[in-house]
C-alpha positions, 0 to 999 in steps of 0.5 A: 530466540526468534521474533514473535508474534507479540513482539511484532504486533507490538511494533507496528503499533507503534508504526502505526503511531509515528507515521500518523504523528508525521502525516499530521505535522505535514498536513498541517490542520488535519487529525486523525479520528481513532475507530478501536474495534473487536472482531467477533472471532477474535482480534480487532484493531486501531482505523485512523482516518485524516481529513486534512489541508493536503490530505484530503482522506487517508488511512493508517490502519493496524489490526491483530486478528485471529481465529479459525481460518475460512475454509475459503481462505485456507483452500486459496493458500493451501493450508489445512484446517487450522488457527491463524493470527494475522497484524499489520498496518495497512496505509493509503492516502489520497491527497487533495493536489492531483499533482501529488501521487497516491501512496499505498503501503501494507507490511503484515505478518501472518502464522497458523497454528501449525507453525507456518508463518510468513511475511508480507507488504510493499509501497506501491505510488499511483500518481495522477501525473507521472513525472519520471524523476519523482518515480526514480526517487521512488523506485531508488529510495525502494532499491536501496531498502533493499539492497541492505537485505538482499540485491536480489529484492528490488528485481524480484520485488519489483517484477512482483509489483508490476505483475500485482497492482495491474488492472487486468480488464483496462490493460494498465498498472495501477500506478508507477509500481513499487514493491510488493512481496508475500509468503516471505518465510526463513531460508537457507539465506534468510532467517526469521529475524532477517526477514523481519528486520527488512519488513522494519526497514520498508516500513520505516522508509515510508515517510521519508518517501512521502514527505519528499514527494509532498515537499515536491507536489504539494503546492503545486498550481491546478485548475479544475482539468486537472481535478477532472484527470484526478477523480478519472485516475481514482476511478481506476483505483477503486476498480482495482482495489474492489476486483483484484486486491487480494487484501480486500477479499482477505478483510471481507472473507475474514469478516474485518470491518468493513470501514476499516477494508474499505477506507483505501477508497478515495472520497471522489472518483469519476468514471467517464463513459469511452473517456479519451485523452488529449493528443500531446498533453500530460494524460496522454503521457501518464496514460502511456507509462501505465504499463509494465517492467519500466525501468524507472531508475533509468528512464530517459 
């Protein structure tokens, strides 16, 4: 009997409840505030926000909408005038150390009332400082999630990745990259269940990950430089986020709300006119690892 759409809704919640116990017990002082809402059209959800110690805002939504399809959206994934459900749970957390990176992940299931139905999601890291061993980590830790399902994800996943979270109009990754993946359906390899099951798995991987990256960063010494740098980085991060992501046009075409779309935003940014870096120093190399296909697990 395959997974439903009940069955899954009802795990990320609970998703939704773990990693936002975790990120309380790491930061420490914060809480998350809870925003329930229904959506019009059908569906609503769960925002969490934290305002904390280490985190200085973060984000660990869920949402289970559904209702007619915009014809907008429908032309853009080619599908008949049809119903859609679509749940999820969608994270970014911004924190208040510029040494300690920004994370992102999304998994999400989406069907319509034709039966069509697919998976969606990944982890991306948007560091303001690149250091090459923690983006191995990264990139490994990723790898090995995958390599349970399938040793052909991580290249795939990861091209994908480089190729999705590019800001097209600085010539630049957003960050280090990570996984990203959509439209996952069941396959001569890969039934529903396998599918679901390695959305479960990427879900799951995201603490773990986190609290060693924050183990490692999270108390790291900074001057205000450094803050300067960070607010810069994030910059680039809401440029992405408005202009590209597909995830935001998807939650404003569908008419989700807005608070909930627009809390990936990080609560200061800066945008510096013809901003250069400095010859030699740790911007100058951040600034020149934000390209794409670098092979992290080996860089040297």
């Amino acid at each position: 009997m395959q997974v439903n759409k009940e069955q899954i809704t009802q795990w990320f919640q609970g998703l939704q409840d773990r990693i936002c116990a975790s990120l309380e017990t790491l930061d420490g002082e914060g809480t998350f505030r809870e925003d329930q809402w229904q959506r019009p059209q059908g569906g609503g959800g769960r925002s969490r926000v934290i305002l904390g110690k280490h985190i200085e805002k973060g984000g660990v939504n869920w949402s289970a909408v559904h209702g007619p399809l915009p014809e907008k959206i429908s032309q853009s994934l080619g599908l008949e005038k049809t119903d859609f459900f679509a749940t999820g749970v969608s994270i970014v957390l911004h924190p208040r150390n510029p040494h300690m990176p920004i994370i992102h992940m999304n998994v999400r299931y989406f069907e319509t009332g034709d039966d069509t139905w697919w998976f969606g999601g990944g982890i991306d890291l948007t560091p303001h400082y690149v250091v090459p061993e923690d983006a191995q980590f990264f990139h490994q830790s990723l790898k090995d999630v995958c390599d349970k399902h399938d040793e052909n994800y991580h290249p795939r996943f990861k091209k994908w990745a480089d190729d999705y979270f590019f800001i097209k109009h600085r010539k630049e990754t957003r960050g280090v990259g990570g996984i990203f993946f959509d439209q996952l359906k069941a396959t001569e390899e890969h039934t529903k269940e396998d599918r679901w099951k390695f959305v479960q798995d990427v879900g799951e991987s995201f603490i773990p990950i986190y609290l060693e990256l924050a183990a490692r960063n999270m108390s790291k010494d900074y001057q205000q430089p450094h803050l300067d740098w960070q607010r810069v980085r994030r910059g680039r991060y809401v440029e992405f986020n408005l202009v590209w992501d597909r995830g935001t046009k998807f939650g404003l075409d569908t008419d989700g709300r807005t608070e909930s779309i627009l809390m990936s935003m990080p609560p200061r940014a800066e945008w510096i006119y013809d901003h250069q870096v400095e010859p030699g120093s740790q911007e100058e190399f951040t600034q020149n690892n934000l390209h794409k296909d670098v092979d992290w697990l080996s860089y040297s």
